[in-house]
C-alpha positions as CSV (number, residue, x, y, z in Angstrom):
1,X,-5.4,-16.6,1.6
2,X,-4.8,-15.1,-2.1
3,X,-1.3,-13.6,-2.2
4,X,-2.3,-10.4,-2.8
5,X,-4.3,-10.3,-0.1
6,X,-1.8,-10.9,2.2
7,X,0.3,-8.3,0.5
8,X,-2.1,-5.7,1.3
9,X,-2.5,-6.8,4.5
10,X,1.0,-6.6,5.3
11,X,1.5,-3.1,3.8
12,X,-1.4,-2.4,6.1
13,X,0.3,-3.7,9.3
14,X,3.4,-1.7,8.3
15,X,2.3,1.5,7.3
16,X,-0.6,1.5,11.0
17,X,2.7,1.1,13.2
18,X,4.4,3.7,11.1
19,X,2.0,6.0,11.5
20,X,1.1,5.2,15.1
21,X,5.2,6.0,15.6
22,X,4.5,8.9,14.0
23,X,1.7,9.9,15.2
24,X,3.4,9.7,19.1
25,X,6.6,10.4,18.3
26,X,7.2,12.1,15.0
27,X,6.1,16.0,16.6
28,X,8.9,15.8,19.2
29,X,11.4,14.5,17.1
30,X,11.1,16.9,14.6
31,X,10.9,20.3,16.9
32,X,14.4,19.1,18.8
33,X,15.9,18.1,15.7
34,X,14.9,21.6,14.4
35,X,15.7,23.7,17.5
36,X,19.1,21.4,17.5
37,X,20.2,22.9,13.9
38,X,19.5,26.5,14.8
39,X,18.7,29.4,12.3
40,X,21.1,28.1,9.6
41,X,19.6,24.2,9.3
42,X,16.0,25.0,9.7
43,X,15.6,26.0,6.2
44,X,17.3,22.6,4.6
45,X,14.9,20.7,7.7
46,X,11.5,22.0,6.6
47,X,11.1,18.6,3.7
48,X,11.8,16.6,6.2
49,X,9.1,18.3,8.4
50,X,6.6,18.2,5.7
51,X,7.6,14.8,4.8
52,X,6.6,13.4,8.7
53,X,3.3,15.6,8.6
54,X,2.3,13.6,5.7
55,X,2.9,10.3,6.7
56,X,1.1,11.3,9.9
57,X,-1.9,12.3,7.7
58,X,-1.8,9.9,5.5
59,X,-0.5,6.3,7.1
60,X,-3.2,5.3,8.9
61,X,-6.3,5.9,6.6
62,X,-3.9,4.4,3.7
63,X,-3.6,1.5,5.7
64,X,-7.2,1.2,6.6
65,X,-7.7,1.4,2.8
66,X,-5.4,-1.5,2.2
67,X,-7.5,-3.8,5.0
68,X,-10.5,-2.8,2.5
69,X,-8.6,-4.0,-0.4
70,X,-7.3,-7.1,0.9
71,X,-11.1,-8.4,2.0
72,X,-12.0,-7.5,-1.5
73,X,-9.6,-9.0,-3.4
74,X,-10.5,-12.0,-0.8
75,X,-14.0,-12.1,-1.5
76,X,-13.7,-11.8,-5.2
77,X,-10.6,-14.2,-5.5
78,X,-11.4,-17.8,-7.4
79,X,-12.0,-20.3,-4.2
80,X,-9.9,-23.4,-4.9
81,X,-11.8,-26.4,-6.2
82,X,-13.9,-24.0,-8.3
83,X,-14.7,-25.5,-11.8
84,X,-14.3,-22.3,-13.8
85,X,-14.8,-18.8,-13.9
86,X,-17.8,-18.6,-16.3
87,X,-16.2,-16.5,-18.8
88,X,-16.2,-17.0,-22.5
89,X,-12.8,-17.9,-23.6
90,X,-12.8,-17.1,-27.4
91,X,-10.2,-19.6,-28.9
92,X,-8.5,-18.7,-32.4
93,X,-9.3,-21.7,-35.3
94,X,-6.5,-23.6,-36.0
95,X,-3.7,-22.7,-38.4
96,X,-4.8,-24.0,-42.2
97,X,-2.1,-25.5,-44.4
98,X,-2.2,-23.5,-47.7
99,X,-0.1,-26.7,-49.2
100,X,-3.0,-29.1,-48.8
């Protein structure tokens, strides 16, 4: 499997269990941490609030967007044992010697 591939793939496994955690647990967390700090705390809490509300939204199709990536980059990836890649490499001439 092509490095990258596996990259994204493991980004992917990462950021689906983060946001299945999330997703379950995340809401309850944040209202008893928030009714736990009172009047004074809730205003210094609310990044942190919008900061699990995103990575609820955004986790899971983020990491169904890395398991598209990493089948790309799979299927386009140069196979071992291939002879080339068919591109035209345009080589520079050789340095002349201006004393000869």
């Amino acid at each position: 499997m092509h490095p990258v591939a596996k990259r994204c793939l493991w980004w992917a496994a990462v950021l689906a269990t983060a946001g299945a955690l999330f997703i379950l647990f995340g809401s309850s967390i944040v209202y008893r941490t928030y009714d736990y700090l009172g009047a004074n705390g809730r205003l210094g809490f609310y990044p942190v609030a919008v900061i699990s509300q995103m990575i609820t939204s955004f986790a899971m199709p983020l990491s169904a967007a890395l398991v598209g990536a990493a089948v790309v980059i799979q299927a386009l990836a140069p196979k071992p044992g291939a002879r080339g890649s068919g591109a035209i490499v345009l080589v520079p001439p050789p340095p002349t010697d201006p004393d000869a």
